[in-house]
N, CA, C and O atoms as a Tinker XYZ file with bonds, in Angstrom:
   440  protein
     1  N    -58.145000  -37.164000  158.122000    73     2
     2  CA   -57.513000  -36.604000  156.961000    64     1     3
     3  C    -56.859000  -35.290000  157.356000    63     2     4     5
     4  O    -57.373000  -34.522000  158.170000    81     3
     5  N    -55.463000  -35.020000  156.616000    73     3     6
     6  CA   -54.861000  -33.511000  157.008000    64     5     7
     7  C    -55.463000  -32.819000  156.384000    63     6     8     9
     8  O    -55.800000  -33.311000  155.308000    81     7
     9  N    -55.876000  -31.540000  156.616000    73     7    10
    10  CA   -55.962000  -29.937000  156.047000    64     9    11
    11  C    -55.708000  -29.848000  154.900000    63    10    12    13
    12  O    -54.600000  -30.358000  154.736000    81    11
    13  N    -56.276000  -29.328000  153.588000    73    11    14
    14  CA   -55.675000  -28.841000  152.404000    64    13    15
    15  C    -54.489000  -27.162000  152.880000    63    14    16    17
    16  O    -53.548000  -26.568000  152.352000    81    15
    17  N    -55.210000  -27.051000  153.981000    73    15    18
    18  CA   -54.610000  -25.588000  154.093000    64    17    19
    19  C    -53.290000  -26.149000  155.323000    63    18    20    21
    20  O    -53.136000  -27.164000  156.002000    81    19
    21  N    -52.535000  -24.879000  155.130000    73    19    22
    22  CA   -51.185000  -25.307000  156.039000    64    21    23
    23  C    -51.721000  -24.371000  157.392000    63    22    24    25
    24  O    -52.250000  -23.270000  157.238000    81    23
    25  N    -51.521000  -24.916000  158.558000    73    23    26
    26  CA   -51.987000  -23.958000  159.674000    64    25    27
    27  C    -50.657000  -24.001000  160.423000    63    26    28    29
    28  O    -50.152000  -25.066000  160.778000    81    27
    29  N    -50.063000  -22.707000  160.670000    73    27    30
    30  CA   -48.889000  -21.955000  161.788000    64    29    31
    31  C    -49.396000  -21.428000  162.414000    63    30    32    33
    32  O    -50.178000  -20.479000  162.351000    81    31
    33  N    -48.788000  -22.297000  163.477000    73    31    34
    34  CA   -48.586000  -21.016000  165.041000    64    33    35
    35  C    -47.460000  -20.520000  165.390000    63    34    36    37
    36  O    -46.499000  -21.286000  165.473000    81    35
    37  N    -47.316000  -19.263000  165.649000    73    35    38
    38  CA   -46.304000  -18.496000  166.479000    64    37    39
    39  C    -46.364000  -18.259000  167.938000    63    38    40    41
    40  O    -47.415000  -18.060000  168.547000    81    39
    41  N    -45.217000  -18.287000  168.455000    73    39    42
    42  CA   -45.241000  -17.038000  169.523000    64    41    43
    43  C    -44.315000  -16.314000  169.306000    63    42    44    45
    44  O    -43.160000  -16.736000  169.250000    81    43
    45  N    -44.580000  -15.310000  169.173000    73    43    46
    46  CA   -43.840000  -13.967000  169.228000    64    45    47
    47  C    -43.186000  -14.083000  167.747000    63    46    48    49
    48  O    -43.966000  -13.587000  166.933000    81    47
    49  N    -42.356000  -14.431000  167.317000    73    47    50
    50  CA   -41.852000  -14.707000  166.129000    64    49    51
    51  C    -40.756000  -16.344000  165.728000    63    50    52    53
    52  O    -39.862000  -16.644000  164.937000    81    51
    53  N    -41.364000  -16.861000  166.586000    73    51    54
    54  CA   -41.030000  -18.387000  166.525000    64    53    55
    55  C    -42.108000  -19.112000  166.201000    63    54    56    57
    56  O    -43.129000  -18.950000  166.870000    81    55
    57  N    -42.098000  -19.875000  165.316000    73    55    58
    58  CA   -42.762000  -21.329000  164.609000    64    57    59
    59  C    -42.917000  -22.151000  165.871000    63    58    60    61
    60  O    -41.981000  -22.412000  166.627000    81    59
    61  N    -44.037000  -22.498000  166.023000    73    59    62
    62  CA   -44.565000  -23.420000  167.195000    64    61    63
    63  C    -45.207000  -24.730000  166.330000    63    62    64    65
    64  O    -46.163000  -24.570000  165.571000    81    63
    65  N    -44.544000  -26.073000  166.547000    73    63    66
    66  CA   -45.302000  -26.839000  166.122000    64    65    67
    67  C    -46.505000  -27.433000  166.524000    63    66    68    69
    68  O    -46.804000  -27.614000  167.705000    81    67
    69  N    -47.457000  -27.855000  165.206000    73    67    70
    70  CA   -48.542000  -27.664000  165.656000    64    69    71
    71  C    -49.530000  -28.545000  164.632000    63    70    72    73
    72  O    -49.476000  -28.229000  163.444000    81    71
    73  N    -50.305000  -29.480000  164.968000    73    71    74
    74  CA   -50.857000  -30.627000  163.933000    64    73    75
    75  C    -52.277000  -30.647000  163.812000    63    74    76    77
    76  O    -52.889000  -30.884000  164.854000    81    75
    77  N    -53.130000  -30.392000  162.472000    73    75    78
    78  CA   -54.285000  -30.175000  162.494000    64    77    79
    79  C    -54.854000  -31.187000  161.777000    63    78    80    81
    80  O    -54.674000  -31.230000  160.560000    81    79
    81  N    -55.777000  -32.338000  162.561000    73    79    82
    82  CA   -56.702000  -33.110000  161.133000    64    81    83
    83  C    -57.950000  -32.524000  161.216000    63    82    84    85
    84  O    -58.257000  -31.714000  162.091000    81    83
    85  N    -58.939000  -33.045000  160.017000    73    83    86
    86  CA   -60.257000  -32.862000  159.810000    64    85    87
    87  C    -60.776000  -34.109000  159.803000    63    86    88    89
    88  O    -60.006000  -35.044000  159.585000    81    87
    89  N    -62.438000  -34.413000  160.082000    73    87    90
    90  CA   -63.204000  -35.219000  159.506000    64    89    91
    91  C    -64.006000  -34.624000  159.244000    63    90    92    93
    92  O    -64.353000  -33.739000  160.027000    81    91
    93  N    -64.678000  -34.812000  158.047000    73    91    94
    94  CA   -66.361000  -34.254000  157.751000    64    93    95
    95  C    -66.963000  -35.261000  157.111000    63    94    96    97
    96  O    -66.338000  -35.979000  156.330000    81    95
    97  N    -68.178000  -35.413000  157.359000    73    95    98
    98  CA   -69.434000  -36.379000  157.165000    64    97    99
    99  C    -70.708000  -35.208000  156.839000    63    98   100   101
   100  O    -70.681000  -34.024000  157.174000    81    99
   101  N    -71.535000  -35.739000  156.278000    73    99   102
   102  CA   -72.751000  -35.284000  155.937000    64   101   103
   103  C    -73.448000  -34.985000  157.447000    63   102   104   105
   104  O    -73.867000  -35.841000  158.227000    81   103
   105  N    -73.451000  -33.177000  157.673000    73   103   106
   106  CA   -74.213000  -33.004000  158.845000    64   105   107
   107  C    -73.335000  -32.866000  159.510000    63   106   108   109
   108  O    -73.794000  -32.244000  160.468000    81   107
   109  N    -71.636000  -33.138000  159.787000    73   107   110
   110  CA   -70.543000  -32.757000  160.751000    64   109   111
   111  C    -69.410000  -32.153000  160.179000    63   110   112   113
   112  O    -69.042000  -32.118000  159.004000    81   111
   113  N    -68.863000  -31.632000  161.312000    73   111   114
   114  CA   -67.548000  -31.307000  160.983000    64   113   115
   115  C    -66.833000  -31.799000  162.056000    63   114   116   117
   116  O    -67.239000  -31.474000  163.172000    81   115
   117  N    -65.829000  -32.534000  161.971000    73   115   118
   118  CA   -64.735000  -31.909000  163.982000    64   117   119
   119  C    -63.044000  -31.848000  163.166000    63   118   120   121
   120  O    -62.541000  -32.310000  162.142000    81   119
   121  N    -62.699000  -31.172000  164.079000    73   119   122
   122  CA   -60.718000  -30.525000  164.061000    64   121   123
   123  C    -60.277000  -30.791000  165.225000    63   122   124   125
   124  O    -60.601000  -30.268000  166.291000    81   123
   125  N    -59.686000  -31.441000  165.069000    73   123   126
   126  CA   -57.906000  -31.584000  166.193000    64   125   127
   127  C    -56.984000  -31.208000  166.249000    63   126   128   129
   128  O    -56.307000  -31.297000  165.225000    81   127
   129  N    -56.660000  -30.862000  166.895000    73   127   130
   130  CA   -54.993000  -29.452000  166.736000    64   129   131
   131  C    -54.551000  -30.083000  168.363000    63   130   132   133
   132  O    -55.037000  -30.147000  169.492000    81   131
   133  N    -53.188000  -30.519000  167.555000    73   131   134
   134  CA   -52.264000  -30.775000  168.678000    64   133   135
   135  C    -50.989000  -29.763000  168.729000    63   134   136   137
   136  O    -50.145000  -29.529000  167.864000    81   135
   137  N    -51.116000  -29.339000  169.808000    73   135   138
   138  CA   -49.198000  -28.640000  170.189000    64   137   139
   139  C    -48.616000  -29.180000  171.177000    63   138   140   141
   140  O    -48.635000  -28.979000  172.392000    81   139
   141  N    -47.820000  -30.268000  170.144000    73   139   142
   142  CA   -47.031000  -30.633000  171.722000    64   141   143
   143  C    -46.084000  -30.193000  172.429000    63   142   144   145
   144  O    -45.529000  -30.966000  173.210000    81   143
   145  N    -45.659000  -28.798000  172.320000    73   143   146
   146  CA   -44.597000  -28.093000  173.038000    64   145   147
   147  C    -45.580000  -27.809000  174.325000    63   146   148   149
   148  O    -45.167000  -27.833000  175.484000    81   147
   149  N    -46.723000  -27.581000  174.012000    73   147   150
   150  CA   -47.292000  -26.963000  175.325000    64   149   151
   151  C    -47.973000  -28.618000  175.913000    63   150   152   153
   152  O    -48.452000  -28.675000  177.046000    81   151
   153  N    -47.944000  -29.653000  175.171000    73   151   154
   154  CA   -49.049000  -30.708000  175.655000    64   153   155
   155  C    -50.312000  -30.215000  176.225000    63   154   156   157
   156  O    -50.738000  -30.272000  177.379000    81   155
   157  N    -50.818000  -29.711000  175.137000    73   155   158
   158  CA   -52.478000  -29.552000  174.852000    64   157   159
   159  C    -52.737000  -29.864000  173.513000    63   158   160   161
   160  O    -51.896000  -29.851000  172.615000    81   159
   161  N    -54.012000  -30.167000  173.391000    73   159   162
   162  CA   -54.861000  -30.102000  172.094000    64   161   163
   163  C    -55.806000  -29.611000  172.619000    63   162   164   165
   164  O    -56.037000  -29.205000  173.758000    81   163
   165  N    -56.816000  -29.718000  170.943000    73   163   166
   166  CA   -58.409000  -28.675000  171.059000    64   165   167
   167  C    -58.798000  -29.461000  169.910000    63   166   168   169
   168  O    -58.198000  -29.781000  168.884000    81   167
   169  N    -59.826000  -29.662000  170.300000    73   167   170
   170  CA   -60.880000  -30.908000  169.920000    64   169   171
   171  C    -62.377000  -29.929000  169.619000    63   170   172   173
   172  O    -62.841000  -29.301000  170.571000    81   171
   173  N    -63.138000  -29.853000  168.104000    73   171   174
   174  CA   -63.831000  -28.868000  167.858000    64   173   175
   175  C    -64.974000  -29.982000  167.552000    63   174   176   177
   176  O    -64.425000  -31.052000  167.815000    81   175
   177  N    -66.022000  -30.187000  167.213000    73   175   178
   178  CA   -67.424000  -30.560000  166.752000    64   177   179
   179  C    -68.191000  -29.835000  166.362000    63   178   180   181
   180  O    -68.746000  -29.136000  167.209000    81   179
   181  N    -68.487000  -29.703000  165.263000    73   179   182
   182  CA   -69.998000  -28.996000  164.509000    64   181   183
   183  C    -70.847000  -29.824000  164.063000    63   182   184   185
   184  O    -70.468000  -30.734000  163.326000    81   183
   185  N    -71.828000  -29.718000  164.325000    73   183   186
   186  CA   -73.132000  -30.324000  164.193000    64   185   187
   187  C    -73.813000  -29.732000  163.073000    63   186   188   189
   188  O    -72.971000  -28.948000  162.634000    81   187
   189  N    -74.892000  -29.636000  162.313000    73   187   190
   190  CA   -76.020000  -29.169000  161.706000    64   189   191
   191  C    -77.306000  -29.665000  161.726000    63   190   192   193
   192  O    -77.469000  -30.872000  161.548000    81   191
   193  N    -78.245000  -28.936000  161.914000    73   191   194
   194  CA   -79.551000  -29.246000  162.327000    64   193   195
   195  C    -80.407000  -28.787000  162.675000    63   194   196   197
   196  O    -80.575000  -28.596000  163.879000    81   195
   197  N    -81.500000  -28.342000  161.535000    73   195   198
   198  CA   -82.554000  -27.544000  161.201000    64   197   199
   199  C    -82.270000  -26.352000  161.511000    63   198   200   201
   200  O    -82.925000  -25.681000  162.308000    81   199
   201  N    -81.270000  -25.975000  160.912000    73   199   202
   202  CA   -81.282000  -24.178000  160.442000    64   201   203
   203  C    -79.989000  -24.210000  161.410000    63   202   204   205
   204  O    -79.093000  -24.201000  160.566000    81   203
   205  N    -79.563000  -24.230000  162.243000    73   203   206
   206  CA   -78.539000  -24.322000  162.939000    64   205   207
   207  C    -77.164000  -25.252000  163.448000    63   206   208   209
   208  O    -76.870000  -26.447000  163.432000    81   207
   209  N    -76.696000  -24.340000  163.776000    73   207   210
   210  CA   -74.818000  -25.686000  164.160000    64   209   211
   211  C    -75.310000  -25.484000  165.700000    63   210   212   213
   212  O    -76.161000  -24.773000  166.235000    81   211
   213  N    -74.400000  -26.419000  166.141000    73   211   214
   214  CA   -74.255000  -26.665000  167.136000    64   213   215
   215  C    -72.966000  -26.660000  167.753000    63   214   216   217
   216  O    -72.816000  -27.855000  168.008000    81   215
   217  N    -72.260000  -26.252000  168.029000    73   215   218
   218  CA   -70.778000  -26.315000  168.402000    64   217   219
   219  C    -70.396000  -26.643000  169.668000    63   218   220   221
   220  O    -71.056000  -26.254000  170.632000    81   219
   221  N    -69.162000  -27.479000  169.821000    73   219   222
   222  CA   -68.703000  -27.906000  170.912000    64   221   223
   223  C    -67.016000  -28.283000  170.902000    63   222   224   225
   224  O    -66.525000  -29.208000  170.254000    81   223
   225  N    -66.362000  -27.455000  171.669000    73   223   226
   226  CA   -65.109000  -27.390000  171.655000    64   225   227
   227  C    -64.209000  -27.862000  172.615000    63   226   228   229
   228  O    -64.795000  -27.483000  173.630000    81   227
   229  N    -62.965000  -28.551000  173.100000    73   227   230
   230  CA   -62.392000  -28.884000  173.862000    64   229   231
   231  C    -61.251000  -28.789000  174.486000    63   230   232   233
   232  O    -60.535000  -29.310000  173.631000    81   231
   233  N    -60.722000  -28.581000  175.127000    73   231   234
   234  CA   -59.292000  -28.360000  175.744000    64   233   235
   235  C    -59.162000  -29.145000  176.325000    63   234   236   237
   236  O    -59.925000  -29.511000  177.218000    81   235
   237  N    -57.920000  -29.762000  175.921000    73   235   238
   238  CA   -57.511000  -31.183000  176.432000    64   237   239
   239  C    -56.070000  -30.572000  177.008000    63   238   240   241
   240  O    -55.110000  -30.710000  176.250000    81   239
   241  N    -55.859000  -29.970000  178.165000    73   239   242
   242  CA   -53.902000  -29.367000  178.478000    64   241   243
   243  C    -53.500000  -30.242000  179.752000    63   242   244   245
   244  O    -54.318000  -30.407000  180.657000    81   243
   245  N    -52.212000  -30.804000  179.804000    73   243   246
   246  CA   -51.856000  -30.730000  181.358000    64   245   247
   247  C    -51.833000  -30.110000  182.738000    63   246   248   249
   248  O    -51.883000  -30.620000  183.857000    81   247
   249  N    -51.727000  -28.616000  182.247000    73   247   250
   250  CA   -51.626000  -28.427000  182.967000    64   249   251
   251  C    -52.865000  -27.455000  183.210000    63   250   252   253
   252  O    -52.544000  -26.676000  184.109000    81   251
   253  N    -54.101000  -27.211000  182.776000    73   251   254
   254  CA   -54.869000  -26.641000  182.242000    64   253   255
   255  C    -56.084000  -27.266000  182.521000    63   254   256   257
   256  O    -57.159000  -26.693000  182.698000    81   255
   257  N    -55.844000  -28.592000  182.558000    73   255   258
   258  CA   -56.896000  -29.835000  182.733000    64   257   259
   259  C    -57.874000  -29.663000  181.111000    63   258   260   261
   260  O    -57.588000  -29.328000  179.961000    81   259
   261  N    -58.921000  -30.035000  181.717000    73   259   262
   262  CA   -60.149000  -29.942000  180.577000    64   261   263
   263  C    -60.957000  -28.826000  180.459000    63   262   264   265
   264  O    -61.365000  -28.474000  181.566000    81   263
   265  N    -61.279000  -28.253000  179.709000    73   263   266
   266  CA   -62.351000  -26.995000  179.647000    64   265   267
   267  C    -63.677000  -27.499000  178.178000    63   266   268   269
   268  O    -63.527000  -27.400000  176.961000    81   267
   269  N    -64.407000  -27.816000  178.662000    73   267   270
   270  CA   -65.375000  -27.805000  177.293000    64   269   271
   271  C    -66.235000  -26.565000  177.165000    63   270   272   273
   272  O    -66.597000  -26.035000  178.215000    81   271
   273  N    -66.520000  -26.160000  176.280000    73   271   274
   274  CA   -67.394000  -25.436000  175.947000    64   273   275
   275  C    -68.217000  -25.539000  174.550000    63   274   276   277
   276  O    -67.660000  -25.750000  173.473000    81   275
   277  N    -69.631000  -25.359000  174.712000    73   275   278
   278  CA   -70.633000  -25.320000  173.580000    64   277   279
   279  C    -71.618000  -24.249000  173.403000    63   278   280   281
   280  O    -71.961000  -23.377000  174.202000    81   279
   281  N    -71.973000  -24.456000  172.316000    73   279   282
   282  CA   -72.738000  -22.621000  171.581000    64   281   283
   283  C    -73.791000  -23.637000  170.732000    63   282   284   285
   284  O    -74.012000  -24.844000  170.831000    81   283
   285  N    -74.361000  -22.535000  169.812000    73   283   286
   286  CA   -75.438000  -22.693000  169.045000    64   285   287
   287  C    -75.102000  -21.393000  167.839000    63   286   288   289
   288  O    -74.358000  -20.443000  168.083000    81   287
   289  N    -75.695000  -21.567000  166.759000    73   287   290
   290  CA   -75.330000  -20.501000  165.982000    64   289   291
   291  C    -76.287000  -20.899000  164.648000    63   290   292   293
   292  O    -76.370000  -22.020000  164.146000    81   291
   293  N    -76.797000  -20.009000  164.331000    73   291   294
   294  CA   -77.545000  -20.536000  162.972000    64   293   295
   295  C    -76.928000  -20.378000  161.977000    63   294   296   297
   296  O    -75.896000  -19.716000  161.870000    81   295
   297  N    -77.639000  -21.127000  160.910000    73   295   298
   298  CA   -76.961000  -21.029000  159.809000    64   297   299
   299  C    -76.335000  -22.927000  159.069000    63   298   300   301
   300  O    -76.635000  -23.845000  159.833000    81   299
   301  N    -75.878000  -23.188000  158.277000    73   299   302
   302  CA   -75.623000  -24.657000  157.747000    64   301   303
   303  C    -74.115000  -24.833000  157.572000    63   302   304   305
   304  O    -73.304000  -23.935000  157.347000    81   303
   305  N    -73.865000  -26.201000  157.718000    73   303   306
   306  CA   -72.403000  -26.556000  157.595000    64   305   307
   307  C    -71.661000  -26.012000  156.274000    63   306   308   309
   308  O    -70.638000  -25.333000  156.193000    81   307
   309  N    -72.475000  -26.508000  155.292000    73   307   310
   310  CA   -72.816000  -26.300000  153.795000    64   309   311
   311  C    -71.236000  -26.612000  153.125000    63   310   312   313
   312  O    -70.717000  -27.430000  153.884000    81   311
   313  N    -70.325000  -26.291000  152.054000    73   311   314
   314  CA   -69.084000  -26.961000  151.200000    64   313   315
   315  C    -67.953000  -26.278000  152.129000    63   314   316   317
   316  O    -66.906000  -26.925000  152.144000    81   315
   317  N    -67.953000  -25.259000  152.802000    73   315   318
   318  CA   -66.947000  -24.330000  153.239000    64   317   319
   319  C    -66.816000  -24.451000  154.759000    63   318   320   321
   320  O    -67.556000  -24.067000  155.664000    81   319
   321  N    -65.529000  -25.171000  154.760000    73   319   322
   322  CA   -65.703000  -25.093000  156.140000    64   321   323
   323  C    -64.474000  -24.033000  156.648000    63   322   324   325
   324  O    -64.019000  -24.338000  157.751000    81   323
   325  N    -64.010000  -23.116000  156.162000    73   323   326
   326  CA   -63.454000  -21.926000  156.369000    64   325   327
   327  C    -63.506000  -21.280000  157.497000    63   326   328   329
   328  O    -62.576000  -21.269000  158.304000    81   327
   329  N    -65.011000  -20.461000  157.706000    73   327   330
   330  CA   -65.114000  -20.238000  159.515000    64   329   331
   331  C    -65.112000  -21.195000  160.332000    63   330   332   333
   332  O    -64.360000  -20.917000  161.266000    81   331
   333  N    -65.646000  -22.325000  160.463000    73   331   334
   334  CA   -65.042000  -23.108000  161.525000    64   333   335
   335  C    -63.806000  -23.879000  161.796000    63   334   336   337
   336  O    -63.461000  -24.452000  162.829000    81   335
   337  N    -63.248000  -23.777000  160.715000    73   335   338
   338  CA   -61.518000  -23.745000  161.204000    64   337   339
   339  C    -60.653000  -22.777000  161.688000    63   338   340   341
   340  O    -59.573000  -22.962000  162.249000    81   339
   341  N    -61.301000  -21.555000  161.384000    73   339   342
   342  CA   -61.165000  -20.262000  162.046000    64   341   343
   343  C    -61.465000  -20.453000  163.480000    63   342   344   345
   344  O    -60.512000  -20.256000  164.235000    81   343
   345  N    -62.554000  -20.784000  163.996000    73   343   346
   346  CA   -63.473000  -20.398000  165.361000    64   345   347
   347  C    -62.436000  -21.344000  165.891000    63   346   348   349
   348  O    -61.606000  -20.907000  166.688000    81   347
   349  N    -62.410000  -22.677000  165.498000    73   347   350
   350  CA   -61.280000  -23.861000  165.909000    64   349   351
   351  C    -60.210000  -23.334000  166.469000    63   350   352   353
   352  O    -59.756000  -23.489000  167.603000    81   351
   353  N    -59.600000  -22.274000  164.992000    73   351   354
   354  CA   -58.085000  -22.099000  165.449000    64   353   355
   355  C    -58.047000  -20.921000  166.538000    63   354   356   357
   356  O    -56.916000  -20.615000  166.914000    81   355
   357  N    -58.942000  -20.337000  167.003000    73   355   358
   358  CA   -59.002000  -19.178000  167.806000    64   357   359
   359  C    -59.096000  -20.022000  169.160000    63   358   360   361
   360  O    -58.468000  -19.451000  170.051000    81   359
   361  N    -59.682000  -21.189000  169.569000    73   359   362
   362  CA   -59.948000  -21.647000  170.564000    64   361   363
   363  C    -58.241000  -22.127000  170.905000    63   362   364   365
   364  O    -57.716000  -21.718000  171.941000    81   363
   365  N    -57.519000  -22.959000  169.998000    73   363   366
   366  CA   -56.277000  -23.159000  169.688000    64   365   367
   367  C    -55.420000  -21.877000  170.260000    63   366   368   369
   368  O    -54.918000  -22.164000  171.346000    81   367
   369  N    -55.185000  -20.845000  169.924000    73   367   370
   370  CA   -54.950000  -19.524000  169.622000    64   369   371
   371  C    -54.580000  -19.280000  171.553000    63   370   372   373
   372  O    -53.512000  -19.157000  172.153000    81   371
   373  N    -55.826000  -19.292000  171.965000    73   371   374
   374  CA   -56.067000  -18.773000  173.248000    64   373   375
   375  C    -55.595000  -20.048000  174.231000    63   374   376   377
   376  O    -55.193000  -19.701000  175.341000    81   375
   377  N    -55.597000  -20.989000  174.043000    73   375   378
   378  CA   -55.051000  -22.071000  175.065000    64   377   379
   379  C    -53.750000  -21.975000  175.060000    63   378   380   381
   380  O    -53.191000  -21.889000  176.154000    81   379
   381  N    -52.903000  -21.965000  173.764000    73   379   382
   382  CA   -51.785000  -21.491000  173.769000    64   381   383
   383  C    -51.347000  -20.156000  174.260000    63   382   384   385
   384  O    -50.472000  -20.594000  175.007000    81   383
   385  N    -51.292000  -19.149000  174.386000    73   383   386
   386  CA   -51.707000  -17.795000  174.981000    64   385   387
   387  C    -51.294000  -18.436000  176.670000    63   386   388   389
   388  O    -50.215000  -18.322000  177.253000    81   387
   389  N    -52.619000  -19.147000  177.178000    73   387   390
   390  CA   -52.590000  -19.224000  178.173000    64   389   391
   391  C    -51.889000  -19.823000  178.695000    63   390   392   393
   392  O    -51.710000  -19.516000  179.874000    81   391
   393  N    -51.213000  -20.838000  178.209000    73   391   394
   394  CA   -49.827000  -21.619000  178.726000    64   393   395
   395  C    -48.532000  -21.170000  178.465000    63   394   396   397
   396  O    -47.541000  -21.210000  179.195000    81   395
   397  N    -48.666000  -20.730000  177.319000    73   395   398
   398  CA   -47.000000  -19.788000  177.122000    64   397   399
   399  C    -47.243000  -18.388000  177.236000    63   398   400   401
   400  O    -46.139000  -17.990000  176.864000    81   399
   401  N    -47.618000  -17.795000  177.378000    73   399   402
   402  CA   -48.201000  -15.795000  177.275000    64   401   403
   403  C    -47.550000  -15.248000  175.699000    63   402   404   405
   404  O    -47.902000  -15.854000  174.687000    81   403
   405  N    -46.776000  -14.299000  175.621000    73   403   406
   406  CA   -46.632000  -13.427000  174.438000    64   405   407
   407  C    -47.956000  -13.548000  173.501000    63   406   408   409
   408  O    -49.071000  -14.068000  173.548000    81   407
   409  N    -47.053000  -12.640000  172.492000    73   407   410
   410  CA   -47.886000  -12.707000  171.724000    64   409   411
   411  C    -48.198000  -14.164000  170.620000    63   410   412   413
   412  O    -47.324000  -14.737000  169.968000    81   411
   413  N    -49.707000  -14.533000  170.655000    73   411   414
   414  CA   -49.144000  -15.951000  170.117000    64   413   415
   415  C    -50.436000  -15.502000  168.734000    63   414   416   417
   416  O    -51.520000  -14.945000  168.905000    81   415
   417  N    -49.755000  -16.036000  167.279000    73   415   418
   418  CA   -50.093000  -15.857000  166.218000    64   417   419
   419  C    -50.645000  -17.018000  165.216000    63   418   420   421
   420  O    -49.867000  -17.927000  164.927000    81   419
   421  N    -52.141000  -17.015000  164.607000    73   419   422
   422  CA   -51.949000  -18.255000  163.828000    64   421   423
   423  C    -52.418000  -17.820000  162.474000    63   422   424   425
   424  O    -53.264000  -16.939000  162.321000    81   423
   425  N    -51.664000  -18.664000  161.203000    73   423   426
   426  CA   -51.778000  -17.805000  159.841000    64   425   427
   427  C    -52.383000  -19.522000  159.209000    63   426   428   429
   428  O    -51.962000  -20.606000  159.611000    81   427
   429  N    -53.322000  -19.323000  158.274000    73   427   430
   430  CA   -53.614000  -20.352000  157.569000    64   429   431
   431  C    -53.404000  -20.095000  155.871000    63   430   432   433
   432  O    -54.103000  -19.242000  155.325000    81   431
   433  N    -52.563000  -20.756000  155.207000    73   431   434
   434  CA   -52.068000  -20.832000  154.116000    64   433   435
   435  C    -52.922000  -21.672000  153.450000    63   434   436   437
   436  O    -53.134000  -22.866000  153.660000    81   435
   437  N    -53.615000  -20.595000  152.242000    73   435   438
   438  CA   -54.561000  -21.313000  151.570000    64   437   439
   439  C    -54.120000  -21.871000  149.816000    63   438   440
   440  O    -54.928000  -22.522000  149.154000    81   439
């Protein structure tokens, strides 16, 4: 399913296209964000389970290869998934960064 919210990326002051779905299930979350100017995505997973998330994030780039990374964080998935489309789009944020440099910007329209 797409985003209720609209998510932009910039660099520098150019519109970078950029495609975000969600799934959520009872107990998950995950986000996909594709940019295909740079051919990468970022692939997010949240978990919940007994008092804590579990997080696990992905970089999928050409030229970049794969990078996974996972955390722990307490606290519950619960109706809002607000910060972790945040934490998502920051992982997003920085892969882009790293393949194009400037300054690269992302605004979520609620």
């Amino acid at each position: 399913m797409r985003l209720s919210e609209r998510v932009r990326l910039f660099l520098d002051d150019r519109e970078i296209e950029v495609s975000t779905v969600v799934e959520s299930r009872p107990g998950s979350l995950k986000f996909r964000t594709v940019v295909p100017e740079v051919d990468a995505e970022v692939h997010s997973s949240f978990v919940a389970h007994a008092g804590s998330v579990s997080a696990a994030h992905l970089l999928v780039s050409e030229r970049l290869g794969a990078r996974p990374v996972a955390e722990s964080m307490s606290g519950d998935l619960g109706a809002e998934s607000g910060p972790y489309l945040l934490e998502h789009l920051a992982y997003v944020r920085d892969a882009v960064a790293e393949e194009l440099g400037g300054d690269i910007r992302v605004e979520v329209d609620r």
